[in-house]
C-alpha positions in Angstrom: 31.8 10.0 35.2 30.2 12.9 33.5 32.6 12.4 30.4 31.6 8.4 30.0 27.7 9.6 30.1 28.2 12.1 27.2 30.5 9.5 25.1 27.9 7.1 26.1 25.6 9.9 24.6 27.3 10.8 22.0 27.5 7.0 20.2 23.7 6.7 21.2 23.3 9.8 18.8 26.0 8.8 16.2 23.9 5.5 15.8 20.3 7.0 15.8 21.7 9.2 13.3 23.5 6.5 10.8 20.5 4.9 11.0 18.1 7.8 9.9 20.5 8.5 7.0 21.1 5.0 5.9 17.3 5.1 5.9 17.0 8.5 3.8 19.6 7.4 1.4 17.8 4.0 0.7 14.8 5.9 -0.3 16.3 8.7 -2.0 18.0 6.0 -4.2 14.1 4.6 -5.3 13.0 8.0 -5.8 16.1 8.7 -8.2 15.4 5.2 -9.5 12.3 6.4 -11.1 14.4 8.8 -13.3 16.6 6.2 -15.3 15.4 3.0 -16.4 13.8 -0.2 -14.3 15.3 -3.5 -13.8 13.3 -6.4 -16.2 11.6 -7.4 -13.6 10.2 -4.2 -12.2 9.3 -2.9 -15.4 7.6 -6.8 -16.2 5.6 -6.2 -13.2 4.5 -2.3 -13.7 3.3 -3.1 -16.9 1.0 -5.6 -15.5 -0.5 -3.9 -13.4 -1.0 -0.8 -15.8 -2.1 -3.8 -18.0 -4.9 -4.8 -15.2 -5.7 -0.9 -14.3 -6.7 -0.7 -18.1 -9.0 -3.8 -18.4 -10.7 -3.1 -15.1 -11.2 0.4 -15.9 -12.6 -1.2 -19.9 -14.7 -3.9 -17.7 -15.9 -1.7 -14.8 -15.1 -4.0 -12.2 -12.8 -7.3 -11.5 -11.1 -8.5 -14.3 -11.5 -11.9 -15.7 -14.1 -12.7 -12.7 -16.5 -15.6 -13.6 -19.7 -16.4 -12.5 -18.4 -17.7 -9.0 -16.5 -14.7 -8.7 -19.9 -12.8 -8.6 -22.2 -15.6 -6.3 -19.5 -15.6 -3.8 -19.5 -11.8 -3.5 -23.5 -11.7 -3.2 -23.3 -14.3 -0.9 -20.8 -12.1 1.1 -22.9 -9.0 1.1 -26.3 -11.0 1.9 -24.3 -12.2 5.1 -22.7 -8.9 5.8 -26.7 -7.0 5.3 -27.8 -10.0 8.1 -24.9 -9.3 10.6 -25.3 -5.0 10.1 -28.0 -4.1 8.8 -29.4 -2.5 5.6 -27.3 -0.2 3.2 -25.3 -0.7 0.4 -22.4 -2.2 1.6 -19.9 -1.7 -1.5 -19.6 2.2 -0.9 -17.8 3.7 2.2 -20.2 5.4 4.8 -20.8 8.7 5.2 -20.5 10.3 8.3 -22.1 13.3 9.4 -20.4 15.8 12.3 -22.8 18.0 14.7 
């Protein structure tokens, strides 16, 4: 009895285990990744988005955003200033402790 509880035990472990290191190894293997070169398709898509980080940061804001882009977001923030109150709504509160 005590012997079936501990092998009973003992493969609960042994699975928790292969688990956890099946998980480790699958991330390792991404961080190693960064080392040698990316697939097409990875690389394609990090270059885009270094590609968008660098127009936004050239635009100051959204890129290729038209007109609409900007009534629908005032219209947002008008609705939002009804519903909670005054403030400026595009910066994240500050909160003070006493």
């Amino acid at each position: 009895m005590i012997l079936r509880q501990i092998l009973r035990l003992s493969s609960l472990f042994h699975s928790a285990v292969s688990t956890h290191v099946r998980r480790n190894i699958g991330l390792s293997a991404i961080v190693f990744n960064k080392t040698k070169e990316l697939d097409p398709v990875q690389k394609l898509f990090l270059d885009k988005i270094r590609e968008y980080n660098t127009k936004s940061k050239q635009a100051g804001g959204p890129v290729d955003a038209g007109p609409d882009f900007q009534k629908d977001m005032n219209e947002s923030l008008a609705r939002l200033q009804r519903a909670y109150g005054e403030g400026d709504l595009t910066k994240f509160p500050e909160f003070k402790f006493e």
